[in-house]
LOKE-105979 format. One line per 5 residues: number of its first residue (from 0); for each residue x, y, z of C-alpha. Coordinates in Angstrom, 1 decimal, decimal comma, always signed. Example, Ala and Ser with C-alpha at 12.3 -4.5 7.8 and 13.67 -1.06 7.14 Angstrom:
<pts>
0 = +12,3 -4,5 +7,8; +13,7 -1,1 +7,1 $
</pts>
This chain:
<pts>
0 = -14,6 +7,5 +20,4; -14,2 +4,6 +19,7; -13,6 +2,2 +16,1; -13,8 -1,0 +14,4; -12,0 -2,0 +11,8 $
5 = -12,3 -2,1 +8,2; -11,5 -6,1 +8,4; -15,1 -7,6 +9,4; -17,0 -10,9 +8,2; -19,0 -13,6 +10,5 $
10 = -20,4 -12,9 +13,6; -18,3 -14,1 +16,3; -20,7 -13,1 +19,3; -22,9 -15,9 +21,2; -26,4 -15,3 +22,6 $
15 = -29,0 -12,7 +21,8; -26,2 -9,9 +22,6; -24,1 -8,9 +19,4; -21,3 -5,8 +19,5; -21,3 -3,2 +16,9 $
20 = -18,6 -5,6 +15,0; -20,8 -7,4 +14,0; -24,8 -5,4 +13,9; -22,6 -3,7 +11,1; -21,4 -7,1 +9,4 $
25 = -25,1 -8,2 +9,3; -26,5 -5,0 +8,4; -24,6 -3,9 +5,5; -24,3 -5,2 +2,3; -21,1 -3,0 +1,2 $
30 = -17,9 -5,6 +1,4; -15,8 -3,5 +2,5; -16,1 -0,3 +5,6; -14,4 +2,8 +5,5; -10,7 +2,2 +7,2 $
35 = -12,0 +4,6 +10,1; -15,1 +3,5 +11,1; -16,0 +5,1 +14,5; -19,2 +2,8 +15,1; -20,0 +4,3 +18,3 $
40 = -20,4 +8,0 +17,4; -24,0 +9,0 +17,4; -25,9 +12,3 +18,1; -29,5 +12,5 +18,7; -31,7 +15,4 +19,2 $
45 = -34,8 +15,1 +21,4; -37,4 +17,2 +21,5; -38,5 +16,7 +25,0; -42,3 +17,4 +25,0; -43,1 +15,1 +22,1 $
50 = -40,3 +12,4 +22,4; -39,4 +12,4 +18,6; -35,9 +12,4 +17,7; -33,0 +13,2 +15,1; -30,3 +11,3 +14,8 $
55 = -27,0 +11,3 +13,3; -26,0 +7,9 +13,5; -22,7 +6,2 +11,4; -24,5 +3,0 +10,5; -27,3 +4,7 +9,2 $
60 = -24,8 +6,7 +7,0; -23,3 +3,6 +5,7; -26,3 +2,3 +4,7; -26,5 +4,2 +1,7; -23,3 +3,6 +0,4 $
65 = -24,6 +2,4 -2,8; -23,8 -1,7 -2,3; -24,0 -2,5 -6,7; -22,7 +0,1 -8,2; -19,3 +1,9 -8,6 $
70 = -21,1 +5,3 -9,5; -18,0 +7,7 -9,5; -16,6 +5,3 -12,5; -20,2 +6,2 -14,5; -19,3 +9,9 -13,9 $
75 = -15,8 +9,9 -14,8; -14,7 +6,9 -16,6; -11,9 +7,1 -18,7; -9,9 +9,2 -15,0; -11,4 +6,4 -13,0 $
80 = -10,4 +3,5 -14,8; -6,8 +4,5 -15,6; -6,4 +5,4 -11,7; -8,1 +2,2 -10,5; -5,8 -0,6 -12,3 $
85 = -3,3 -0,9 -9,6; -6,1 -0,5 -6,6; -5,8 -3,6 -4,6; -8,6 -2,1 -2,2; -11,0 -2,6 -5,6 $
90 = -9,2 -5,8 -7,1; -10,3 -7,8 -3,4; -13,3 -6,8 -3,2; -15,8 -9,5 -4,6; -18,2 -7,1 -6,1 $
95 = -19,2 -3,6 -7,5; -19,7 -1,5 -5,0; -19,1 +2,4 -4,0; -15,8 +2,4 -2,9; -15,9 +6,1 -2,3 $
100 = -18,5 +6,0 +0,8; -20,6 +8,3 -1,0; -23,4 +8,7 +1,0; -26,5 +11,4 +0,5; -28,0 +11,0 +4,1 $
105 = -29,3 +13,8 +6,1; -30,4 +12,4 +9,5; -32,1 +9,5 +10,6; -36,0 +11,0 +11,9; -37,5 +8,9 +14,5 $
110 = -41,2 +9,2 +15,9; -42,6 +8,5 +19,0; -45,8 +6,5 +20,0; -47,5 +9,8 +20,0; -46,1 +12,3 +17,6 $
115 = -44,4 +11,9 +14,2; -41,9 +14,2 +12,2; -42,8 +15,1 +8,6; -40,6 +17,2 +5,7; -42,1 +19,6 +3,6 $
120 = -39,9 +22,4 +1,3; -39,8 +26,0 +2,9; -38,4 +28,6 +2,3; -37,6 +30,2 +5,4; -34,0 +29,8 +6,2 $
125 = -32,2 +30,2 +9,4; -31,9 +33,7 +10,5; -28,5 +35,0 +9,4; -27,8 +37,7 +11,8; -28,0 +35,7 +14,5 $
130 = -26,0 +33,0 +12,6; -23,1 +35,5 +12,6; -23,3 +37,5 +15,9; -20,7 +36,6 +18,5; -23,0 +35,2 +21,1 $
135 = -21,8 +32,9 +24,2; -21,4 +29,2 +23,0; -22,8 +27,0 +25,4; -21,8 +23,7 +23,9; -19,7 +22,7 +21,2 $
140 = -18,7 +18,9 +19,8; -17,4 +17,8 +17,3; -16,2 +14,2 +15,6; -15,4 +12,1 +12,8; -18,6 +9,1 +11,7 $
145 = -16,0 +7,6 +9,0; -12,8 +8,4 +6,9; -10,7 +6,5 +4,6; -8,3 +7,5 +2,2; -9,2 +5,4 -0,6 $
150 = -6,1 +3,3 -1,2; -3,8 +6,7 -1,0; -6,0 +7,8 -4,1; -7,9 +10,6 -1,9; -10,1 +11,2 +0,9 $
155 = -13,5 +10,0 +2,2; -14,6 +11,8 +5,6; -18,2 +12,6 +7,3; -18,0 +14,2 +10,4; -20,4 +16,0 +12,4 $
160 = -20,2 +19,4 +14,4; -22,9 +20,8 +16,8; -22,6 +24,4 +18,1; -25,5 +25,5 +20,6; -26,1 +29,1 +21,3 $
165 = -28,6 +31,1 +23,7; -31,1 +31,3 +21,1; -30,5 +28,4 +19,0; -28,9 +25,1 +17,8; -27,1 +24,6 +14,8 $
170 = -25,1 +21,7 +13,3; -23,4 +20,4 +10,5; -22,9 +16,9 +8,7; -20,2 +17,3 +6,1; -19,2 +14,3 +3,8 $
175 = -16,1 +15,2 +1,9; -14,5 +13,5 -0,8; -11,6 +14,1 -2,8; -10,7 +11,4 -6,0; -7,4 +12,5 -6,9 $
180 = -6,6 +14,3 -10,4; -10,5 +13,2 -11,0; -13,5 +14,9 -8,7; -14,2 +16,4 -5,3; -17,8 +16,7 -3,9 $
185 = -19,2 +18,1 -1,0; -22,3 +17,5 +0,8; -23,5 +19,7 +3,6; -26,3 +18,4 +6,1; -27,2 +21,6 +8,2 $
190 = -29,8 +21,4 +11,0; -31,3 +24,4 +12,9; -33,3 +24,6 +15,2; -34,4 +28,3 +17,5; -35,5 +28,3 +21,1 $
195 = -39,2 +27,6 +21,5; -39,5 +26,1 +18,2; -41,6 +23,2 +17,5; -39,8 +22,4 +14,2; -36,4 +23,0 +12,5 $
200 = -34,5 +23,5 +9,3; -32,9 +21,2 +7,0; -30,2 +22,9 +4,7; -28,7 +20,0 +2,0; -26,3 +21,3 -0,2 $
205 = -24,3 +19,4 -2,8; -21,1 +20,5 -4,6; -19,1 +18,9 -6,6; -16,0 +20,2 -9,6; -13,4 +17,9 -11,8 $
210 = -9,9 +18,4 -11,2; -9,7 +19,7 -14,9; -12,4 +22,6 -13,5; -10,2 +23,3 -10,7; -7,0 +23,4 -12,7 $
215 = -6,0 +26,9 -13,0; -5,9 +27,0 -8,9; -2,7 +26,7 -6,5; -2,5 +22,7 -5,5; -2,9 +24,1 -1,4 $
220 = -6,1 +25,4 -2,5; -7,2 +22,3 -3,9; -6,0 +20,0 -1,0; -7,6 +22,6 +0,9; -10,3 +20,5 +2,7 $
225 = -12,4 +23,2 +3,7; -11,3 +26,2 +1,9; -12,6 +23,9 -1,8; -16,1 +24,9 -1,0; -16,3 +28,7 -2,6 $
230 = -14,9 +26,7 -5,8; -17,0 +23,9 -6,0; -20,4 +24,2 -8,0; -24,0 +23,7 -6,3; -25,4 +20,8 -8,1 $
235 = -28,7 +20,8 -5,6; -29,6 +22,7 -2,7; -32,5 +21,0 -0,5; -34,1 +22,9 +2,4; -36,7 +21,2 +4,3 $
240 = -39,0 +22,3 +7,2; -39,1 +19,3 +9,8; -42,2 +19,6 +12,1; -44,1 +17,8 +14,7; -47,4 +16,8 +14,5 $
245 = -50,0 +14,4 +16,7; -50,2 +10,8 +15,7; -53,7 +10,5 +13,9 $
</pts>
C-alpha cells in the first residue's frame, strides 16, 4: 500500500484526471489527515449474482471525522485541555475539528441498477462454533486505512482484516484510539457472511473506559492495543441484517 501525506492543500493536477492527493483535498473538510493515510487501501465485497457491493473504503472513513467539533474535549475537558496546551498539531490548525479521527463508520453499501441492500436489526448472530473451529483458511489480508499518533499524545488506527473460510467470510474494521492519561475507545465493525447466503451480518460494537477507570491495571495492559478490549465497557452494540432485494 501505498500513502499520502498528512501535508495536502490545492489541487495541483491538470485536466479532468485528479490523484487521490488531491479527490481527498476536495473531498474533505477536516484540515488536517491522519499522519498515515494509506489512500489506496480499499476492500469491496461483491455479491456476484446481484452486483451490489460493500466496501471498506479509507476516504469514506474520513468522511466522518467530525469536521466542527473537537468532541473528545466535550467528553473529557478539564484531561483534554490541560494535555492540549503545548499541541502544535491543534494550535495550526485553523479550526475546531476532531483531531482524534474518530470515525463511527461501518461500511460503505453500494446498489446496483437492479438490486439494492437494506439494514434491518436481527438478532441472529454469526454461528459461533464455526467461528471457533480450526477449519482451512483460504484467504487471509490484512492492512492499516489510517494511523496517527496524535502529536505523541496517543494513538489513532483503523485497520481492516478479512479471514475467508470454507463455509464462510468474516472480517473486521477496528478503529482504535488511545488519548493518553485521558480515554481509550474501541469500535469493532464485523461483517459475516455464510456460503449461499443472500445477506450478511453486521456486528458494531463500541467500547470505550477513562484512564482513571483503568487505573488499578499494569501500564502493559493498558498500552496493550488489543488485549484493552476485555476492560473496556460496551457503550452500544449494533447488529444489523444486510439483505438484497429487487429494485421496485
Amino acid at each position: 500500500s501505498s500513502g499520502i501525506n498528512a501535508e495536502y492543500g490545492q489541487c495541483k493536477c491538470s485536466g479532468a484526471v485528479r490523484c487521490n492527493h488531491c479527490i481527498y483535498s476536495n473531498t474533505l473538510n477536516i484540515p488536517d489527515l491522519p499522519e498515515m493515510t494509506f489512500d489506496r487501501n480499499r476492500l469491496t465485497l461483491t455479491h456476484v449474482s446481484s452486483g451490489c457491493k460493500i466496501q471498506l473504503d479509507t476516504l469514506d472513513a474520513l468522511k466522518l471525522v467530525d469536521d466542527k467539533n473537537d468532541l473528545i474535549k466535550v467528553s473529557y475537558s478539564e484531561e483534554w485541555l490541560a494535555k492540549r496546551q503545548d499541541s502544535s498539531h491543534i494550535k495550526n490548525t485553523p479550526k475546531p475539528f476532531d483531531w482524534t479521527f474518530s470515525t463511527s463508520y461501518s461500511g460503505t453499501l453500494l446498489n446496483s441498477p437492479t438490486h439494492e441492500l437494506s439494514a434491518s436489526t436481527t438478532t441472529e448472530e454469526p454461528d459461533q462454533e464455526k467461528l471457533l473451529r480450526r477449519d482451512k483458511i483460504l484467504h487471509h489480508t490484512e492492512f492499516v486505512m489510517f494511523e496517527d499518533e496524535l502529536a505523541d499524545n496517543g494513538s489513532s488506527k483503523l485497520l481492516v482484516k478479512c479471514r475467508v473460510m470454507p463455509t464462510f467470510i468474516l472480517i473486521l474494521m477496528r478503529h482504535y484510539l488511545r488519548v493518553d492519561k485521558v480515554m481509550i475507545r474501541v469500535q469493532e465493525t464485523r461483517l459475516y457472511c455464510e456460503e449461499n447466503w443472500d445477506y450478511f451480518l453486521r456486528d458494531v460494537t463500541l467500547r470505550e473506559a477513562s484512564f482513571n477507570e483503568l487505573k488499578d491495571l499494569q501500564t502493559s495492559v493498558v498500552y496493550d492495543e488489543w488485549g484493552i478490549n476485555q476492560y473496556l465497557r460496551v457503550f452500544r452494540r449494533d447488529l444489523d441484517k444486510v439483505s438484497i432485494s429487487e429494485c421496485d
